[in-house]
Backbone as XML, in Angstrom:
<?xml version="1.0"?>
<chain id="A" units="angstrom">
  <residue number="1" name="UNK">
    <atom name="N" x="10.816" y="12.116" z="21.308"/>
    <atom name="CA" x="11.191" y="10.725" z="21.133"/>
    <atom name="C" x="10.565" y="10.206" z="19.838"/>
  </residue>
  <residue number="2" name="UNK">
    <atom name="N" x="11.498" y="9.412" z="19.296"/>
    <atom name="CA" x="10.819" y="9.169" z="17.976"/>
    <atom name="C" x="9.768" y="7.874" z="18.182"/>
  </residue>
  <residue number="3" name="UNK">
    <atom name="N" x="8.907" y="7.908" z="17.115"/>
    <atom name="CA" x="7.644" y="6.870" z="17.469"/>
    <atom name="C" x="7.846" y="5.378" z="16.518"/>
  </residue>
  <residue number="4" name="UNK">
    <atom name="N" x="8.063" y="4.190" z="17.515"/>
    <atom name="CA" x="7.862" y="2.812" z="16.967"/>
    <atom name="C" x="7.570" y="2.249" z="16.420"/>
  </residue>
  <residue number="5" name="UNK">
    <atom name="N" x="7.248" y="1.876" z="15.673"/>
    <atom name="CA" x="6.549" y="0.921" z="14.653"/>
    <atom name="C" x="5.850" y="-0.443" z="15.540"/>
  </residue>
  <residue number="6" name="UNK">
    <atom name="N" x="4.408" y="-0.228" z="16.073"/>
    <atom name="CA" x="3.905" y="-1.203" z="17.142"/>
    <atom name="C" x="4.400" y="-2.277" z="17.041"/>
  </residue>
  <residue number="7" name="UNK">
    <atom name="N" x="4.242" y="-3.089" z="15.557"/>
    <atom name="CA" x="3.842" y="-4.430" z="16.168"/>
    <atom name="C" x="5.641" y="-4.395" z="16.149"/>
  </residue>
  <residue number="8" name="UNK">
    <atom name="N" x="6.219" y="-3.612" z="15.765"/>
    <atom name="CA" x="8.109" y="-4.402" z="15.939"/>
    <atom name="C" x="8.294" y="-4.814" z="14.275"/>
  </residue>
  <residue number="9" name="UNK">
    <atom name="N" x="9.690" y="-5.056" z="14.194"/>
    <atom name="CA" x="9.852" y="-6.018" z="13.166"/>
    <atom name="C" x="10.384" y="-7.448" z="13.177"/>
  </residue>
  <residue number="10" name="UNK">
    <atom name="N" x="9.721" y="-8.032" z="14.220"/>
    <atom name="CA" x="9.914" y="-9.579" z="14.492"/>
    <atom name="C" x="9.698" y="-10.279" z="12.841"/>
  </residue>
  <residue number="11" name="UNK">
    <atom name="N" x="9.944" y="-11.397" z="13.110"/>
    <atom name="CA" x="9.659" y="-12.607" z="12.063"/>
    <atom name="C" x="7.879" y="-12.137" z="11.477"/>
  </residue>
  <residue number="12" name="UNK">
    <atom name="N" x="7.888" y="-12.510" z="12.530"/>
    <atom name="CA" x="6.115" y="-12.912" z="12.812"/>
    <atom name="C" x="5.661" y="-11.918" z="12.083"/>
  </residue>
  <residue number="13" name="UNK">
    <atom name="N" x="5.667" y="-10.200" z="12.742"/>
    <atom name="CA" x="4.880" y="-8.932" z="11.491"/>
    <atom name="C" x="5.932" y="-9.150" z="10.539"/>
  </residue>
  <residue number="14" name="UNK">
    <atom name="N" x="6.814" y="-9.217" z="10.075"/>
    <atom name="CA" x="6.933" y="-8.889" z="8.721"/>
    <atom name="C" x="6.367" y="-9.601" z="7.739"/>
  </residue>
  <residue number="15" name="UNK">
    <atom name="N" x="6.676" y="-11.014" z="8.214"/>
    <atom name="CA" x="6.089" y="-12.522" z="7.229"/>
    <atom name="C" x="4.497" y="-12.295" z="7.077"/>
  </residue>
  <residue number="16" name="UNK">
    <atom name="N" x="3.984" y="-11.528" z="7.941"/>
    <atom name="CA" x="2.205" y="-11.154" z="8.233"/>
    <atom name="C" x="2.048" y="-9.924" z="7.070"/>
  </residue>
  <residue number="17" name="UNK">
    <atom name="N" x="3.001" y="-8.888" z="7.055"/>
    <atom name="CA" x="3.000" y="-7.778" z="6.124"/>
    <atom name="C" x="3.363" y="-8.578" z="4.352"/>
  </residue>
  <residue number="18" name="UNK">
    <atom name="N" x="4.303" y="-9.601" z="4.320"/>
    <atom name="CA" x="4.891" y="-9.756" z="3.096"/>
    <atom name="C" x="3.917" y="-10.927" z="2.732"/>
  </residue>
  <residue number="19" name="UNK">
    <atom name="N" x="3.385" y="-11.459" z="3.287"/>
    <atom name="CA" x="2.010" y="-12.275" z="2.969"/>
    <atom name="C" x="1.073" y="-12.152" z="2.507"/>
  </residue>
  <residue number="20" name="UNK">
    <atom name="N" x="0.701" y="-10.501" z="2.629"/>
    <atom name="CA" x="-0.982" y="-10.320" z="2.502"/>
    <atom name="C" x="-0.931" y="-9.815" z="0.693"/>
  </residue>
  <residue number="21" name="UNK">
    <atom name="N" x="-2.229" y="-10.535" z="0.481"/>
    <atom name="CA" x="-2.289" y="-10.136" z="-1.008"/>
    <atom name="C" x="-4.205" y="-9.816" z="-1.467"/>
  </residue>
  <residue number="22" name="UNK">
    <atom name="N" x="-4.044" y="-9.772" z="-2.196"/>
    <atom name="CA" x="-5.463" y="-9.374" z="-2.718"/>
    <atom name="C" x="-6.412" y="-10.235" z="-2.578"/>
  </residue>
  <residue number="23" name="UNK">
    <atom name="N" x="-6.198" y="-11.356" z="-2.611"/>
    <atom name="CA" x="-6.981" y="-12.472" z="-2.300"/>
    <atom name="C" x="-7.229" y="-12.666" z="-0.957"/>
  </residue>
  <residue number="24" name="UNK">
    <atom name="N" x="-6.623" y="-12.911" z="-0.563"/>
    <atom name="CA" x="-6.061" y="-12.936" z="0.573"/>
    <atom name="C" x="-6.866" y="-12.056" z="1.974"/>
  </residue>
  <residue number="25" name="UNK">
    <atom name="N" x="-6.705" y="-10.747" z="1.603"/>
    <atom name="CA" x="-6.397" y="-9.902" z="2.439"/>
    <atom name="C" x="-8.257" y="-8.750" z="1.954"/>
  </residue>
  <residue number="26" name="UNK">
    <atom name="N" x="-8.283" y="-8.909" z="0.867"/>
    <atom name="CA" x="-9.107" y="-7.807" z="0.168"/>
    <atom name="C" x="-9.752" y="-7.710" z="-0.738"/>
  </residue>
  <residue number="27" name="UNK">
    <atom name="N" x="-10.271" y="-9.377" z="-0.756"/>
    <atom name="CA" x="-12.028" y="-9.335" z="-1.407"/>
    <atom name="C" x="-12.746" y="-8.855" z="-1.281"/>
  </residue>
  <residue number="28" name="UNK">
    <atom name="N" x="-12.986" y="-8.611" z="0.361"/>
    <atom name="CA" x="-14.465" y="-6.935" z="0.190"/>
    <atom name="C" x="-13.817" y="-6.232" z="-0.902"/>
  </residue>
  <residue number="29" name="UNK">
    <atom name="N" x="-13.056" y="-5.600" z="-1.617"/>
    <atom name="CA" x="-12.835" y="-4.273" z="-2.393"/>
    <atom name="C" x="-12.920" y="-4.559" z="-3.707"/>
  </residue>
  <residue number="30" name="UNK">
    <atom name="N" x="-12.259" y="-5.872" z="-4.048"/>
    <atom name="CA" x="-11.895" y="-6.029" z="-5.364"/>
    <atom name="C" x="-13.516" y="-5.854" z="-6.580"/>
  </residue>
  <residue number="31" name="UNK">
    <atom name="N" x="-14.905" y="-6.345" z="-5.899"/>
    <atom name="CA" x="-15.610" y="-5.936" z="-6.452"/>
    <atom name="C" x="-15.956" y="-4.489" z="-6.975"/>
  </residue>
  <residue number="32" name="UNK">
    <atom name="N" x="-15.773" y="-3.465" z="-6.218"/>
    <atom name="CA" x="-15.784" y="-2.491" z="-6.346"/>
    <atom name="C" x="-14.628" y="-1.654" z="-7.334"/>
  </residue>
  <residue number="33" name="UNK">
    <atom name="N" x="-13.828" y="-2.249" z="-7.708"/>
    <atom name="CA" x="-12.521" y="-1.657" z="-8.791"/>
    <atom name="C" x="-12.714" y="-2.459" z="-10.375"/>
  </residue>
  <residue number="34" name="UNK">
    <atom name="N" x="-12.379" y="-1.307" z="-11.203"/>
    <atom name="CA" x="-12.595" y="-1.098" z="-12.272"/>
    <atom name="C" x="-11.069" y="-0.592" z="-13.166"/>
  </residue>
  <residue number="35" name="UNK">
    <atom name="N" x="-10.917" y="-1.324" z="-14.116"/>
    <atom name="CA" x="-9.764" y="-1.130" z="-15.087"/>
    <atom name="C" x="-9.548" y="0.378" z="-15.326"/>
  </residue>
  <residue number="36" name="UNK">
    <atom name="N" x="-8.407" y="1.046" z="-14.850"/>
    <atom name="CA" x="-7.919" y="2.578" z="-15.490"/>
    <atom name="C" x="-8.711" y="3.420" z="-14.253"/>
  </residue>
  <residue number="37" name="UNK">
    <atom name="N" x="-9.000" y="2.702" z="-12.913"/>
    <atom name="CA" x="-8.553" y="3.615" z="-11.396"/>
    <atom name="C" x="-7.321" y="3.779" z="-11.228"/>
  </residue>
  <residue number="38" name="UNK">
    <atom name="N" x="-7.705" y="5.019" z="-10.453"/>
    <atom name="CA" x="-6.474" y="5.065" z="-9.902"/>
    <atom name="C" x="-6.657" y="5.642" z="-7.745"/>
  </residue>
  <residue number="39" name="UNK">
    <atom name="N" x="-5.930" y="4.350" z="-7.239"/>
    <atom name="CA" x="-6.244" y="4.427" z="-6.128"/>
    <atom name="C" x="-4.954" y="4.488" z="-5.184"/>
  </residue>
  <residue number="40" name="UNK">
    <atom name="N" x="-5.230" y="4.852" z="-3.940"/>
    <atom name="CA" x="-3.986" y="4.961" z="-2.954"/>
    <atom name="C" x="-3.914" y="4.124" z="-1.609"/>
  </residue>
  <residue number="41" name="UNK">
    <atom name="N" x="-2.801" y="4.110" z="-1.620"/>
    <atom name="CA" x="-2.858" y="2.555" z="-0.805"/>
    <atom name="C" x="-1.968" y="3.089" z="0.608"/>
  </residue>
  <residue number="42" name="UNK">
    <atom name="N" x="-3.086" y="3.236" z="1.332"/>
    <atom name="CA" x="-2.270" y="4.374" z="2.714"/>
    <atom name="C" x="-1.477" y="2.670" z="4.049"/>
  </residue>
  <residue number="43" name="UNK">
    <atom name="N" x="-0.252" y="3.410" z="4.016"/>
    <atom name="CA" x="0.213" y="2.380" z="4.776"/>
    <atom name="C" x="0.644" y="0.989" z="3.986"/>
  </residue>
  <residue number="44" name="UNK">
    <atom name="N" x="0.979" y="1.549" z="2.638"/>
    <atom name="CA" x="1.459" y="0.115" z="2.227"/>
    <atom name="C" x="2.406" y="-1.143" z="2.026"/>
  </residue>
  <residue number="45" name="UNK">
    <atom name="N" x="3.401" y="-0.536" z="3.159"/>
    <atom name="CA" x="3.914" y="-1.574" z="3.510"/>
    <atom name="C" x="4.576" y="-2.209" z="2.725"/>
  </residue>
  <residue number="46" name="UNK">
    <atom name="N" x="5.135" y="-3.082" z="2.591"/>
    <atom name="CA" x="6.289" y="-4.046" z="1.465"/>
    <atom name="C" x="5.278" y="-3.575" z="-0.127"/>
  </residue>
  <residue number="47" name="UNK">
    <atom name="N" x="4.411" y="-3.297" z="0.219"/>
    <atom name="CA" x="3.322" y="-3.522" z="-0.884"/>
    <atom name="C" x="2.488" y="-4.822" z="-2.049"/>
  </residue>
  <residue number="48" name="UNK">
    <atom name="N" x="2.357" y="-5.018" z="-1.103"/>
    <atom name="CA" x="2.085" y="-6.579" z="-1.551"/>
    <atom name="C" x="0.447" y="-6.478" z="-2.351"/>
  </residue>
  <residue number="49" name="UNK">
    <atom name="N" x="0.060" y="-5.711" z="-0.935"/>
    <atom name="CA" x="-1.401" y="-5.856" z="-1.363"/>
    <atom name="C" x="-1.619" y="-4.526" z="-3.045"/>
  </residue>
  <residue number="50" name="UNK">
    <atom name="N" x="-0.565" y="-3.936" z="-3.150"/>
    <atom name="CA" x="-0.367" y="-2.115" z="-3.849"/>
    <atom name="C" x="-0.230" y="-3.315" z="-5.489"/>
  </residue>
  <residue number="51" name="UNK">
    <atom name="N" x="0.882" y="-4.234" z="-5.211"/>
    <atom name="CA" x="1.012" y="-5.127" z="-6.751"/>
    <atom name="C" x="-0.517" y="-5.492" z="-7.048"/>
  </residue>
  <residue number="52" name="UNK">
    <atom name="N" x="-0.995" y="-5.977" z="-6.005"/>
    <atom name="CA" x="-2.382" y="-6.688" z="-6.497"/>
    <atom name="C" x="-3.533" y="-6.113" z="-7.192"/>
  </residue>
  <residue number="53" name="UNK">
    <atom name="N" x="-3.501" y="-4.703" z="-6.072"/>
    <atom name="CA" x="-4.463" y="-3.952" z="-6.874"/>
    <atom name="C" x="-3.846" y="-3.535" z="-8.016"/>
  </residue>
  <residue number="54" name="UNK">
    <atom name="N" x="-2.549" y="-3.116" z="-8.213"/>
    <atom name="CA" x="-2.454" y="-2.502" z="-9.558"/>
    <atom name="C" x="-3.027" y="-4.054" z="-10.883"/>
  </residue>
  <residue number="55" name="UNK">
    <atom name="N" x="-2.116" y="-4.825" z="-10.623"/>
    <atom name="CA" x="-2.993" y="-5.742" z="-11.280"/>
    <atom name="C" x="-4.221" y="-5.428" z="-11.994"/>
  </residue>
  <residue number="56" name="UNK">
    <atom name="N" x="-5.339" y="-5.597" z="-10.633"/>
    <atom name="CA" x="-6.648" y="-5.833" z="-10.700"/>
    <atom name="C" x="-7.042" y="-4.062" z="-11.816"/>
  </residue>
  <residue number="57" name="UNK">
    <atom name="N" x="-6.584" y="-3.037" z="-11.733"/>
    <atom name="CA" x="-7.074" y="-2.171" z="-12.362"/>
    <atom name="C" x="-6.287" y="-1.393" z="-13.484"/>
  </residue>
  <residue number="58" name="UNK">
    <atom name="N" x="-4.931" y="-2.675" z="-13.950"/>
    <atom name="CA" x="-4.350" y="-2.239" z="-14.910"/>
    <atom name="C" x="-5.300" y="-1.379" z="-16.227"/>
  </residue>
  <residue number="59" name="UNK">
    <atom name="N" x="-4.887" y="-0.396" z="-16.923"/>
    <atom name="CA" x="-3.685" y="0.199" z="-16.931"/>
    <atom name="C" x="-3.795" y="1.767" z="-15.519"/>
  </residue>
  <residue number="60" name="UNK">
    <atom name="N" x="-5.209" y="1.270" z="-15.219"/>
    <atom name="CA" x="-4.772" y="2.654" z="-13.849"/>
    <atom name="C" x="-3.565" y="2.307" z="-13.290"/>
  </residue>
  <residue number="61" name="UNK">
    <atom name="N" x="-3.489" y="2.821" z="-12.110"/>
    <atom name="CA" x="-2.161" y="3.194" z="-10.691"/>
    <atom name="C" x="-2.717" y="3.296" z="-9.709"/>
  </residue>
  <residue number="62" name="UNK">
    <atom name="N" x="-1.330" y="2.414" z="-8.885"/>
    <atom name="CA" x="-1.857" y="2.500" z="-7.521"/>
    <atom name="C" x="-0.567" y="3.035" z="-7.054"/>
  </residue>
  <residue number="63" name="UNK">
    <atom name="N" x="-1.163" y="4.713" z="-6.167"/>
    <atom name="CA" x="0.258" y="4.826" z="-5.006"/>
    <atom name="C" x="0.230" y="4.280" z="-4.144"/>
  </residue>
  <residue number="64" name="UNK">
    <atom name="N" x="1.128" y="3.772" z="-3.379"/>
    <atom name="CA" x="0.814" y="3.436" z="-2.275"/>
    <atom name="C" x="2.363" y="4.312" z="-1.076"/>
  </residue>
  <residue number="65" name="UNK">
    <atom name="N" x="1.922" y="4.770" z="0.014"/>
    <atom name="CA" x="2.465" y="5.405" z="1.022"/>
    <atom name="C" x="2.729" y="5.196" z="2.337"/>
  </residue>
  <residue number="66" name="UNK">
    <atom name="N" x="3.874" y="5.141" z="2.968"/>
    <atom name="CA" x="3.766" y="4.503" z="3.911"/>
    <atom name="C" x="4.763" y="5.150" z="4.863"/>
  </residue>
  <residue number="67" name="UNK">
    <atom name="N" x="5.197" y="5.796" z="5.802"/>
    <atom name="CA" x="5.705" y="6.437" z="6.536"/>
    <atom name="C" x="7.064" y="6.049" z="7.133"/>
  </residue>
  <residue number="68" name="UNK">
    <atom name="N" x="7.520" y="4.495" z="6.965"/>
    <atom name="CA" x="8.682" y="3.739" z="6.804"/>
    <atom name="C" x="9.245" y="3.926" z="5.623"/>
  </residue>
  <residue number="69" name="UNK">
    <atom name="N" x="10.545" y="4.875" z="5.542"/>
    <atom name="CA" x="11.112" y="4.675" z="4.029"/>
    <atom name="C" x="11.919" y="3.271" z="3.919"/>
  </residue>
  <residue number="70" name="UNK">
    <atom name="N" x="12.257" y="2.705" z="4.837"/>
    <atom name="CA" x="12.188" y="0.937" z="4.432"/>
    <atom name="C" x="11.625" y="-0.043" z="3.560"/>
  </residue>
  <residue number="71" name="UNK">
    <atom name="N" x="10.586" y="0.592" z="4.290"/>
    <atom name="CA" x="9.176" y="-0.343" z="3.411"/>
    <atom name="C" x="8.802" y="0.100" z="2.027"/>
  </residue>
  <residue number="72" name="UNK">
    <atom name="N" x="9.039" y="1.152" z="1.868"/>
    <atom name="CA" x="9.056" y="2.208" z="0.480"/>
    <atom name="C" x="10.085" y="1.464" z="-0.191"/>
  </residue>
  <residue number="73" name="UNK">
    <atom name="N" x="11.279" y="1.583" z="0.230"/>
    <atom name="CA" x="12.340" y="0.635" z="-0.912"/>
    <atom name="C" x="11.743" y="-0.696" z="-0.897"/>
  </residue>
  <residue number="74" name="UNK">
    <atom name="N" x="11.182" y="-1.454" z="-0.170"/>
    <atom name="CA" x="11.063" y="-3.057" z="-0.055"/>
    <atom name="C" x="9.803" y="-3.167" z="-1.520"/>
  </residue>
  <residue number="75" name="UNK">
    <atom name="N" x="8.860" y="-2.147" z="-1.121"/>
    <atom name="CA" x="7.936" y="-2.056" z="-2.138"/>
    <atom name="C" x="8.515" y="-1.768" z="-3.165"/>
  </residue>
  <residue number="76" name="UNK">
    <atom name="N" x="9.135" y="-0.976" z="-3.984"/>
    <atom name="CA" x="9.694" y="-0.504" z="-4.578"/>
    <atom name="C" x="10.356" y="-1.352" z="-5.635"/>
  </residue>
  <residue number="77" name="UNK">
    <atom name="N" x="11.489" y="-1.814" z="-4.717"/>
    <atom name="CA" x="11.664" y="-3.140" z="-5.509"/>
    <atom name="C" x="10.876" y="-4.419" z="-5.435"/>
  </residue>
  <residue number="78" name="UNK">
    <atom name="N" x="9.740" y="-4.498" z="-4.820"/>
    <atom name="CA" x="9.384" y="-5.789" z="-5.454"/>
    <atom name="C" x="8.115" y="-5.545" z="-6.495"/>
  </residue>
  <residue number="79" name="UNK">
    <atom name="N" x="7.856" y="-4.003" z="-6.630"/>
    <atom name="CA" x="7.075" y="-4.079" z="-8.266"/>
    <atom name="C" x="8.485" y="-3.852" z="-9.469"/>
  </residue>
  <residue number="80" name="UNK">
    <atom name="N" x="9.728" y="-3.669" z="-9.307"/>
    <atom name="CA" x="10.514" y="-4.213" z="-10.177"/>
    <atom name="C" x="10.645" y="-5.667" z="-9.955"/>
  </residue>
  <residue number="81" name="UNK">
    <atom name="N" x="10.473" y="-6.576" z="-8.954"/>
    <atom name="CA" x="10.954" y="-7.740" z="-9.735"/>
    <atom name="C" x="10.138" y="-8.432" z="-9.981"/>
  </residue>
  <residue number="82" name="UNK">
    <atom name="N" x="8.545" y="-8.001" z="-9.895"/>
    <atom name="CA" x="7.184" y="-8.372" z="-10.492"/>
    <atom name="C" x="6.558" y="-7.716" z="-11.817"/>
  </residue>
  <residue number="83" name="UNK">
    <atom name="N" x="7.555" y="-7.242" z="-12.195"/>
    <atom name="CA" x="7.360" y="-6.104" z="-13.090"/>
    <atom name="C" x="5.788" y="-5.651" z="-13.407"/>
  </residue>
  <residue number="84" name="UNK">
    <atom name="N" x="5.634" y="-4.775" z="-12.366"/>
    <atom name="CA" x="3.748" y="-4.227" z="-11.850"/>
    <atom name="C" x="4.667" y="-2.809" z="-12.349"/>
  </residue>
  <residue number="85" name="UNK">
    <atom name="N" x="4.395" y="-2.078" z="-13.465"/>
    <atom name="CA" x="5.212" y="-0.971" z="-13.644"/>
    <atom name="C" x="3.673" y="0.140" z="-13.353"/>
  </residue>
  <residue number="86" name="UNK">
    <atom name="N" x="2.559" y="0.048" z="-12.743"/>
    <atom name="CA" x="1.465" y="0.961" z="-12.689"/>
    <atom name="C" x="1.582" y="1.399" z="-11.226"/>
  </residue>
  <residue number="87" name="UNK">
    <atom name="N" x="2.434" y="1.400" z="-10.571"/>
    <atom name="CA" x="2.235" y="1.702" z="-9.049"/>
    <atom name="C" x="3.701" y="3.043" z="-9.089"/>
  </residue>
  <residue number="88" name="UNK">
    <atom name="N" x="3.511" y="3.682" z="-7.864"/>
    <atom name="CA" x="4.395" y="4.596" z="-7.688"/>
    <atom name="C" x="4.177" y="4.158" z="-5.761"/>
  </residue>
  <residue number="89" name="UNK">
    <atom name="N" x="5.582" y="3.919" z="-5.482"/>
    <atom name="CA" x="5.460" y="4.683" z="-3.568"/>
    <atom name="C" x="6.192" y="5.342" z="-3.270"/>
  </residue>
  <residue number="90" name="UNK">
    <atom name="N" x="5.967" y="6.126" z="-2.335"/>
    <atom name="CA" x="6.754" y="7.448" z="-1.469"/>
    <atom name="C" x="6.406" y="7.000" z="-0.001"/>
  </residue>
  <residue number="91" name="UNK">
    <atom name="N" x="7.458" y="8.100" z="0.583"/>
    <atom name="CA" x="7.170" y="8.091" z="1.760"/>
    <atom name="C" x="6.183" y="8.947" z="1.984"/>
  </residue>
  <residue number="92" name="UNK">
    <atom name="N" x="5.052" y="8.891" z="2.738"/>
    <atom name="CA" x="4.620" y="10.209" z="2.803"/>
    <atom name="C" x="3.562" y="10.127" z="4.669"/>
  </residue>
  <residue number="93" name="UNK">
    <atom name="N" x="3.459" y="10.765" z="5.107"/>
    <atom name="CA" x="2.581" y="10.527" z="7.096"/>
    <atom name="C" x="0.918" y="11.070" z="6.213"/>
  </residue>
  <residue number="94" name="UNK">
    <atom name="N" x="0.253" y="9.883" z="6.741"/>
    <atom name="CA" x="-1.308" y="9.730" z="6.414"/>
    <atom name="C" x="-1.995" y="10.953" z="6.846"/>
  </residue>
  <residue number="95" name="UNK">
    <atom name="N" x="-1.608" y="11.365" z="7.564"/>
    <atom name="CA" x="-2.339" y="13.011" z="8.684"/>
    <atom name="C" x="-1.838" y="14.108" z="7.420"/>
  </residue>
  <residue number="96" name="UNK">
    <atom name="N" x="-1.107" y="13.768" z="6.934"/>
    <atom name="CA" x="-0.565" y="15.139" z="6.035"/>
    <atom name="C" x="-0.403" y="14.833" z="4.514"/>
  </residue>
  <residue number="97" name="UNK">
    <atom name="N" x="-1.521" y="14.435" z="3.732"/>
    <atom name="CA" x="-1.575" y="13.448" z="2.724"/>
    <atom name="C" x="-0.906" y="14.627" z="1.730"/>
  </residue>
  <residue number="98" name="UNK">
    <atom name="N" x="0.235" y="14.441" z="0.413"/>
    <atom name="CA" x="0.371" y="15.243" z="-0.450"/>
    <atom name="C" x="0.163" y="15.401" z="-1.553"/>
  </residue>
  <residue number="99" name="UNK">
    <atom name="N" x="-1.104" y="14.862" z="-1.605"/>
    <atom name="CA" x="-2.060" y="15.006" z="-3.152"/>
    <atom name="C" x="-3.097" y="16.237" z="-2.750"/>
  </residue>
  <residue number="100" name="UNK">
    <atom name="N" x="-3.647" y="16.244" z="-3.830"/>
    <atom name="CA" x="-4.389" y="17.335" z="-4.063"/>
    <atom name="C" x="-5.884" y="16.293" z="-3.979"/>
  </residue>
  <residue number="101" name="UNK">
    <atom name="N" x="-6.969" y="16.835" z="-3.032"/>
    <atom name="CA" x="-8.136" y="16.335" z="-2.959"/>
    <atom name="C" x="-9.079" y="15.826" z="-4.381"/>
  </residue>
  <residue number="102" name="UNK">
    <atom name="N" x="-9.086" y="14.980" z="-4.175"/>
    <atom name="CA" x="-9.769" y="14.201" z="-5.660"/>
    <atom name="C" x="-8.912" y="13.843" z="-6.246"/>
  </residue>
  <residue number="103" name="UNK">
    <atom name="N" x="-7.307" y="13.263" z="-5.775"/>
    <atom name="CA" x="-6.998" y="12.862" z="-7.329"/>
    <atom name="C" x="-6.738" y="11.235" z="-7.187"/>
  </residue>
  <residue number="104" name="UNK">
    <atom name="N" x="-7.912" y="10.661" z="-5.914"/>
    <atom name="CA" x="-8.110" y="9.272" z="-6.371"/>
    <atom name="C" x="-9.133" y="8.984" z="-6.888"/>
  </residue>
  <residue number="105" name="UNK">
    <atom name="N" x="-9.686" y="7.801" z="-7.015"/>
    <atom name="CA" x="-10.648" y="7.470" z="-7.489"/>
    <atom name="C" x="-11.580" y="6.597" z="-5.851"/>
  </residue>
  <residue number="106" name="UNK">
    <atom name="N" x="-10.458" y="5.979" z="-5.251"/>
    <atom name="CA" x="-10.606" y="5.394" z="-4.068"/>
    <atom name="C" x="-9.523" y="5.043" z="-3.125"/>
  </residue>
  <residue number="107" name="UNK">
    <atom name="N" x="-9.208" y="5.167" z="-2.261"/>
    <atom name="CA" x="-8.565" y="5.284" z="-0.944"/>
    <atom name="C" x="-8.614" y="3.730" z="-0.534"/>
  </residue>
  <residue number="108" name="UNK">
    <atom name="N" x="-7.430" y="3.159" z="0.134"/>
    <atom name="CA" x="-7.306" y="1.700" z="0.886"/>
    <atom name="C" x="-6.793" y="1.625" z="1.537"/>
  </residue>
  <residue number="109" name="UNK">
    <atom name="N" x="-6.345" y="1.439" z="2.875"/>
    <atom name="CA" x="-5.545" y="0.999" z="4.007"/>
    <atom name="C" x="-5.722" y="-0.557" z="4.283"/>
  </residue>
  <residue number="110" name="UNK">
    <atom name="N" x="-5.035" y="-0.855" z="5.075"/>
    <atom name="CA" x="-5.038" y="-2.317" z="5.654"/>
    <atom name="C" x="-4.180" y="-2.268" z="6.952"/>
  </residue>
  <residue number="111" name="UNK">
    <atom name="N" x="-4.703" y="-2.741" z="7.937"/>
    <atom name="CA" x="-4.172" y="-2.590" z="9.266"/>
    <atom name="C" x="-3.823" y="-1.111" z="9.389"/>
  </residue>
  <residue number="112" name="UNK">
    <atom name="N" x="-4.265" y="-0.227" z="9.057"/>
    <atom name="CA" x="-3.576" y="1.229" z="9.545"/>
    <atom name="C" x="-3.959" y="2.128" z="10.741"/>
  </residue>
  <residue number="113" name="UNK">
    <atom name="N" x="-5.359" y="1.486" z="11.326"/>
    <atom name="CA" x="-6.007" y="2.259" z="12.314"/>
    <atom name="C" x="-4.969" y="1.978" z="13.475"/>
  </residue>
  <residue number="114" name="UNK">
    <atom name="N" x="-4.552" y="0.934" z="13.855"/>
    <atom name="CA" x="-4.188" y="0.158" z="14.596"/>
    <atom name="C" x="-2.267" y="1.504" z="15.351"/>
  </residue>
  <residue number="115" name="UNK">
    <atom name="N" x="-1.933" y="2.412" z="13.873"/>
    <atom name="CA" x="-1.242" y="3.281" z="14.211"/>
    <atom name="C" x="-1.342" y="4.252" z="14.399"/>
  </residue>
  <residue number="116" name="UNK">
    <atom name="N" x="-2.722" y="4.838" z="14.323"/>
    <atom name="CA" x="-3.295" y="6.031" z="14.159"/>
    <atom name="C" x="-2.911" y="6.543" z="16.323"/>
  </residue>
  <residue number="117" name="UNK">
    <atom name="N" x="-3.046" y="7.704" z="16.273"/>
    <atom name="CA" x="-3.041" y="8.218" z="17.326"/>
    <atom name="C" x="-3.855" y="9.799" z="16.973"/>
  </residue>
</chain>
């Protein structure tokens, strides 16, 4: 049987997913990032929070990955119509990551435990 997406895609989680931003969502981190990282953004969702960091550590990159290829296009296009051209997303399942060990600088999730099994 294929597996759900918990919270659903009501009003309520998506507007909660397309909301969250760096400010917002991920001041513990932002101290810790530095211009020309490059970090991965597990579970990122519309990518809201993936624009921000790229932002914050232009000219690094942020991937961000997320196991919904939905959410991969939603992200996708909205660093084209923010034009954040430092990010890349794929689909890719967090248990089976397809980078090669070390090639971040730092690792980020947001709400992701919450799908873990």
């Amino acid at each position: 049987m294929p597996e759900k997406y918990t919270p659903g895609y009501s009003s309520n989680a998506t507007n909660f997913m397309a909301n969250r931003t760096v400010d917002s969502h991920v001041a513990f981190f932002t101290p810790d990032l530095c211009p020309g990282m490059k970090l991965l953004d597990c579970g990122c969702g519309p990518g809201t929070i993936a624009l921000g960091l790229a932002r914050a550590i232009a000219p690094g990159t942020v991937t961000g990955i997320d196991r919904e290829a939905a959410q991969i296009s939603i992200a996708a296009e909205n660093a084209i119509n923010q034009a954040v051209g430092n990010t890349h997303f794929q689909e890719a399942n967090f248990y089976a990551l397809p980078f090669l060990d070390n090639s971040f600088d730092a690792v980020f999730f947001h709400v992701l435990f919450e799908h873990l099994h």
